[in-house]
N, C-alpha and C positions, 0 to 999 in steps of 0.2 A: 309158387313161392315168390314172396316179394324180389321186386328190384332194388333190395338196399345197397349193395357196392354203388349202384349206380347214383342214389338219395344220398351217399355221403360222401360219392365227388362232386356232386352240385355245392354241397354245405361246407365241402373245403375252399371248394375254388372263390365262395364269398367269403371266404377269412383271409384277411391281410398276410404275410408271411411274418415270422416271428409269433406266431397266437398258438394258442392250445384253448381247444373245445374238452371239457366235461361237461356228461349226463351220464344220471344215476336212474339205476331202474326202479331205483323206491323198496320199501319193504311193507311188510303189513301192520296196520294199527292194534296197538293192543286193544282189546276190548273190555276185559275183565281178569282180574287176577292172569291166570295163565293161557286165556283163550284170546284169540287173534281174528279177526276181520279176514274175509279170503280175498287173497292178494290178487292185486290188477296191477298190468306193470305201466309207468311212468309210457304218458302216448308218444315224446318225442325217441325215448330207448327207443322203445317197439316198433317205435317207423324207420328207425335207420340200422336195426340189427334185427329185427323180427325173431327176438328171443323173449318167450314171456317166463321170465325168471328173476326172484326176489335178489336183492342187494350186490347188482354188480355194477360196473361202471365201463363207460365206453370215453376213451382218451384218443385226441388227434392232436396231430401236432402238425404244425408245417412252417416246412422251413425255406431256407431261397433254393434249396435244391430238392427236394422231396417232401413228401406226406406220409406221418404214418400213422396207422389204426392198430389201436392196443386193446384188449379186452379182457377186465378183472373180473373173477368172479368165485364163489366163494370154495373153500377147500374140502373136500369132502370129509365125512369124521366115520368110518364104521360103526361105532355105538349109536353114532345118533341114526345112522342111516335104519339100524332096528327098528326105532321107533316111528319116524317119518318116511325114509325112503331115502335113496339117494341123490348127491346133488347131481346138478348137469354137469356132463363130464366135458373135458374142453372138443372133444369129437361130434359129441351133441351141439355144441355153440359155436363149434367152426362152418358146420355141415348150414343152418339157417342163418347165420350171420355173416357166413363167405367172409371172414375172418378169419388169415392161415392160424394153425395150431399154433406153428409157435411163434406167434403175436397175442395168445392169450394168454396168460399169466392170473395168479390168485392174487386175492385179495393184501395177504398179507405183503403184497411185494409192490401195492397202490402207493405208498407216498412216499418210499424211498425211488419210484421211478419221476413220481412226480417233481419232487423235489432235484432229482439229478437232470431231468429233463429241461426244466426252467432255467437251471443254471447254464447249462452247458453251450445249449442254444441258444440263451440271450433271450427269450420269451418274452415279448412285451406287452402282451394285451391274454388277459385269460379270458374265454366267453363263458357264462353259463345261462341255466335256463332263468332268468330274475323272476319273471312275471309270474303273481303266486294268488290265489284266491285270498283276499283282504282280510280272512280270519285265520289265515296263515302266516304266522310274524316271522317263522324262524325255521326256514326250510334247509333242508339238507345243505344245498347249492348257496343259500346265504351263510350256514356256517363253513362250508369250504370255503368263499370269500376271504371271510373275516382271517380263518387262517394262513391261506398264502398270503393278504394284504401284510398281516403281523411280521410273517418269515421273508417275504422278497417284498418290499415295501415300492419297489420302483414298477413292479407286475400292474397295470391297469384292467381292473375287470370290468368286463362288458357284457350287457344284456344279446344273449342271442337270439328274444323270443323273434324278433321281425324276421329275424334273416329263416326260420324254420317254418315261420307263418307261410313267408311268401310258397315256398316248397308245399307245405300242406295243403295252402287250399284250393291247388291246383291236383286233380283225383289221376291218377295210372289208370288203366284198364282194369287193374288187379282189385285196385284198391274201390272201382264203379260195381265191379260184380259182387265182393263183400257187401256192399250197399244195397245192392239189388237181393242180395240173397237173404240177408236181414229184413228187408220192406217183404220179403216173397214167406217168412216165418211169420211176422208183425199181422198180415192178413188171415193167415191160417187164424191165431190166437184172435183176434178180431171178431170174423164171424165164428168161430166157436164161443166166443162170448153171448154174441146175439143173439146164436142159434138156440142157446139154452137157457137164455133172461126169462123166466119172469116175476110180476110182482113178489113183493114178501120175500126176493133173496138180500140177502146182506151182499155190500159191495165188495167185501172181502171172499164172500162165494163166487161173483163175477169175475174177480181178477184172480182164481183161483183156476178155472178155464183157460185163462190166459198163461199160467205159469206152467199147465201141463202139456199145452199145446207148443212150447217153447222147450219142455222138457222132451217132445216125445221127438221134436227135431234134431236132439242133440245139443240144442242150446244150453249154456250152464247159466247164463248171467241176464236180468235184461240190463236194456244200454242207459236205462233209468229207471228210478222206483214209478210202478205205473201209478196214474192218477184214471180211476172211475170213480166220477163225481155222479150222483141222484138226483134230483130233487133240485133243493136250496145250493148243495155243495157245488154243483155244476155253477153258482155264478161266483165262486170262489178259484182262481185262475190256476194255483198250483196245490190243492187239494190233494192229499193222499194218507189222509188216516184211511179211508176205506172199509168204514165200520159203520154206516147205516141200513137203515130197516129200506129196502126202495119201495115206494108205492105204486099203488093205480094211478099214470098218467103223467107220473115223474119223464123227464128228459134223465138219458143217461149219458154224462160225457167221458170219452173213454179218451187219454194222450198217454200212449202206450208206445214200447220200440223194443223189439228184439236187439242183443247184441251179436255179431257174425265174426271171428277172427276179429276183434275189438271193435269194429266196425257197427255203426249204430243207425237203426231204421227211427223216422219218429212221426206217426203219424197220430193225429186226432180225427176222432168220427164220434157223429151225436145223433142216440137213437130213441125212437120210445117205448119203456119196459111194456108199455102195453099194445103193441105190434103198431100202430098208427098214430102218424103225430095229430095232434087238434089244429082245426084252421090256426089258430094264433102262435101254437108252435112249429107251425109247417110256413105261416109268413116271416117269421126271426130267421129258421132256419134257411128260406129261400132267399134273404137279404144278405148271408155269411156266404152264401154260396156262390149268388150272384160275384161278389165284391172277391170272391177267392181266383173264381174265372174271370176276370175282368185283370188280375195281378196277373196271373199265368199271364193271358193274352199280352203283359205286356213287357213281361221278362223278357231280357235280351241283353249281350253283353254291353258293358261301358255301363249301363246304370249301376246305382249302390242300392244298399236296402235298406236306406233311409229312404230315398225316392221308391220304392217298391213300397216302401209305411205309408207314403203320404197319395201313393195312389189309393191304396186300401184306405184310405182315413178321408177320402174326397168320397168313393164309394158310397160306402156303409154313412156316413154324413147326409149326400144327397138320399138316402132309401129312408134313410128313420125320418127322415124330414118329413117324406111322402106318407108317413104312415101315424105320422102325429106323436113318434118319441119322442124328439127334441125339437127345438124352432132355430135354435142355430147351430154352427158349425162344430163353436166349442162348447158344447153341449154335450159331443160324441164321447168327451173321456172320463164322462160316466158310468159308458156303456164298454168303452175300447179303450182299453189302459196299457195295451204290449205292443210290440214291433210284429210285423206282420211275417217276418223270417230273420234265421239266423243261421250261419254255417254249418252244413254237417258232416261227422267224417267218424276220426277216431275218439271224437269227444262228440256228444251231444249236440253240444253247442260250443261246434268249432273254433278254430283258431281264426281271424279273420275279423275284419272291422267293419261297422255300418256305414263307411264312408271311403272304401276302395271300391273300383270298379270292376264289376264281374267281369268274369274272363270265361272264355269254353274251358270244360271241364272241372268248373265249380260243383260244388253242389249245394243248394240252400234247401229251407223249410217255404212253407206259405201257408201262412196259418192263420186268415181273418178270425175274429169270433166278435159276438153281442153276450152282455153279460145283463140282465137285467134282475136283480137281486130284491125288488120288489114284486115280481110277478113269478121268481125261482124258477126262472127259466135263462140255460148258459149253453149257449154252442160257439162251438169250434169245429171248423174243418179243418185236416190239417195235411198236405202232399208233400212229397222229399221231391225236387225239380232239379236236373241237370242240366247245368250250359252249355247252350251249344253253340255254332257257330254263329246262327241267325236266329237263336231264342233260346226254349229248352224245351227238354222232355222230361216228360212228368214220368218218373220211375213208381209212382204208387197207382196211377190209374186204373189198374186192379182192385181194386179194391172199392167196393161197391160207395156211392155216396148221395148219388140223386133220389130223391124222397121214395118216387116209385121203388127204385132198388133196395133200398133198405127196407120200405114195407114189405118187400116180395121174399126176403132171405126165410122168415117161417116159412113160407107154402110151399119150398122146396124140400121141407123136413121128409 
């Protein structure tokens, strides 16, 4: 069970006195008339209460003498309980949340606490979560804004995403082995793909392997829609309709990740539907490879991953040169158009900037690839790496990727 008591005296003790923290655990999107999207709770909720439960709210306050932690959540109704089930009872959301019972409170009792709590205390600074995907205009946490600004007009609201960053992308123990156990699923689904390719399947048959092999673990969700790219699609970077015919001799790219306790594996591996790559796709693919080991070897804390892109982009530059791709350097972002890693944890693509420096117990991606869309030939290799003191460790290395290895995965049928 998470260390959340411990995660939300870290996130108090970086709040000024006088402030009050809200986060909302989200609810699910409608989809169509009365059918609903299946709910995933909001990742900084889940990291600081490790309750995955629709429309409650987690309130802190602190003051020059104490801190305290309040938890809304919604009230149960009998009739409805018929139809759905019942809600979480505050015994359930005490028990994972280490939030005494009676510190939690329903919903209906959210903004007369809130509003007496602001006042009484003097409250000068409210944090919430700001930072929203850019085709998100109007989140939940912007209209709470909007409404305490209206009602206590002297309240300053403040973005808390940094201060939860910092916490985030620094990984627990707990939160290394969900990761691990996610990459430990991700590989099953993997080679149960390969094992059963070949030509003439639709790539929506491939990744159909991959969803039962994740089903038979227990897993409910993956931690992204998978992309198995064929052919042509393979030099298209985030590909995922997954509806062609594959052929004789097609490369198959596969950027797949189980999700584990919210927790997300994200690995890419590129293979050929017809069990051996060709000389010219076994030289692309040993040029990705080269350039993805040469990044590992040179992980280690204090760099960023911007400097981890432009080692990969020095790489794969010198290799195509040798091979008669390009004649110069910027010539590469014909072929290499993405960053070479990005954070990962409870999101995909973590919390975390291309211009901090890693620390032990990060966790990034390394994902070199060549894209060349005139000869429909795309790979990607793709490892989840751990910080560590004096570099990292690669937590997917399991997972087969050197040519011989991947040709050999049939002959052990």
């Amino acid at each position: 069970m998470a260390d959340v008591k411990s995660r939300r005296e870290k996130i108090s003790s970086s709040l000024e006195e006088g402030s009050m923290l809200i986060l909302y655990s989200g609810k699910s999107p409608v989809k169509s008339a009365d059918e609903t999207y299946s709910f995933t709770p909001d990742r900084n909720f889940y990291y600081f209460t490790d309750l995955d439960i629709e429309n409650a709210y987690l309130v802190i306050h602190k003051t020059e003498s104490k801190t305290v932690e309040k938890l809304f959540i919604e009230r149960n109704d009998p009739k409805l309980a018929r139809w759905v089930g019942e809600k979480p009872s505050k015994e359930h959301c005490s028990k994972f949340s280490k939030i005494q019972e009676e510190d939690i409170s329903f919903l209906d009792e959210l903004n007369g606490y809130i509003g007496d709590t602001l006042s009484r205390f003097n409250i000068k600074s409210l944090y919430l979560y700001l930072k929203s995907p850019h085709w998100e205009n109007l989140t939940k946490e912007k209209l709470i804004a909007q409404e305490i600004q209206r009602l206590f007009p002297y309240v300053s609201v403040k973005d808390v995403s940094a201060k939860i960053a910092e916490l985030r992308t620094i990984k627990d123990e707990e939160e290394i082995n969900n990761i691990k156990k996610a990459i430990e699923i991700t590989r099953e689904g993997i080679l149960n793909i390969i094992k059963n390719s070949k030509p003439g399947m639709y790539e929506y048959e491939l990744e159909a392997y991959f969803d039962f092999s994740l089903r038979k673990s227990g897993v409910k969700d993956f931690a992204f829609k998978p992309i198995v790219a064929s052919g042509p699609n393979s030099t298209i970077l985030h590909y995922s309709a997954n509806e062609r015919k594959t052929e004789a001799g097609d490369l198959v790219l596969l950027d797949l990740g189980a999700q584990y306790n919210y927790y997300s594996g994200d690995i890419s591996r590129t293979f050929p539907i017809t069990r051996q790559f060709s000389p010219r796709q076994a030289e692309i693919y040993q040029i990705v490879l080269n350039t993805q080991k040469e990044v590992q070897s040179q992980v280690k804390p204090g760099l960023t991953l911007f400097e981890l892109n432009e080692i990969a982009k020095t790489s794969l530059a010198e290799s195509c040169k040798k091979i008669g791709l390009i004649k110069t350097d910027e010539e590469l972002s014909k072929y290499y158009f993405h960053s070479v890693s990005h954070f990962l944890g409870l999101d995909t693509h973590d919390v975390g900037g291309k211009n901090i420096p890693l620390k032990p117990g990060m966790v990034i991606t390394n994902e070199p690839g060549l894209y060349i869309e005139e000869e429909g030939i795309g790979v990607r290799i793709e490892d989840d790496l751990l910080i560590t003191e004096n570099g990292c460790e690669n937590l997917s290395r399991e997972i087969p990727k050197e040519i011989e290895e991947i040709e050999c995965i049939w002959s052990v049928l």
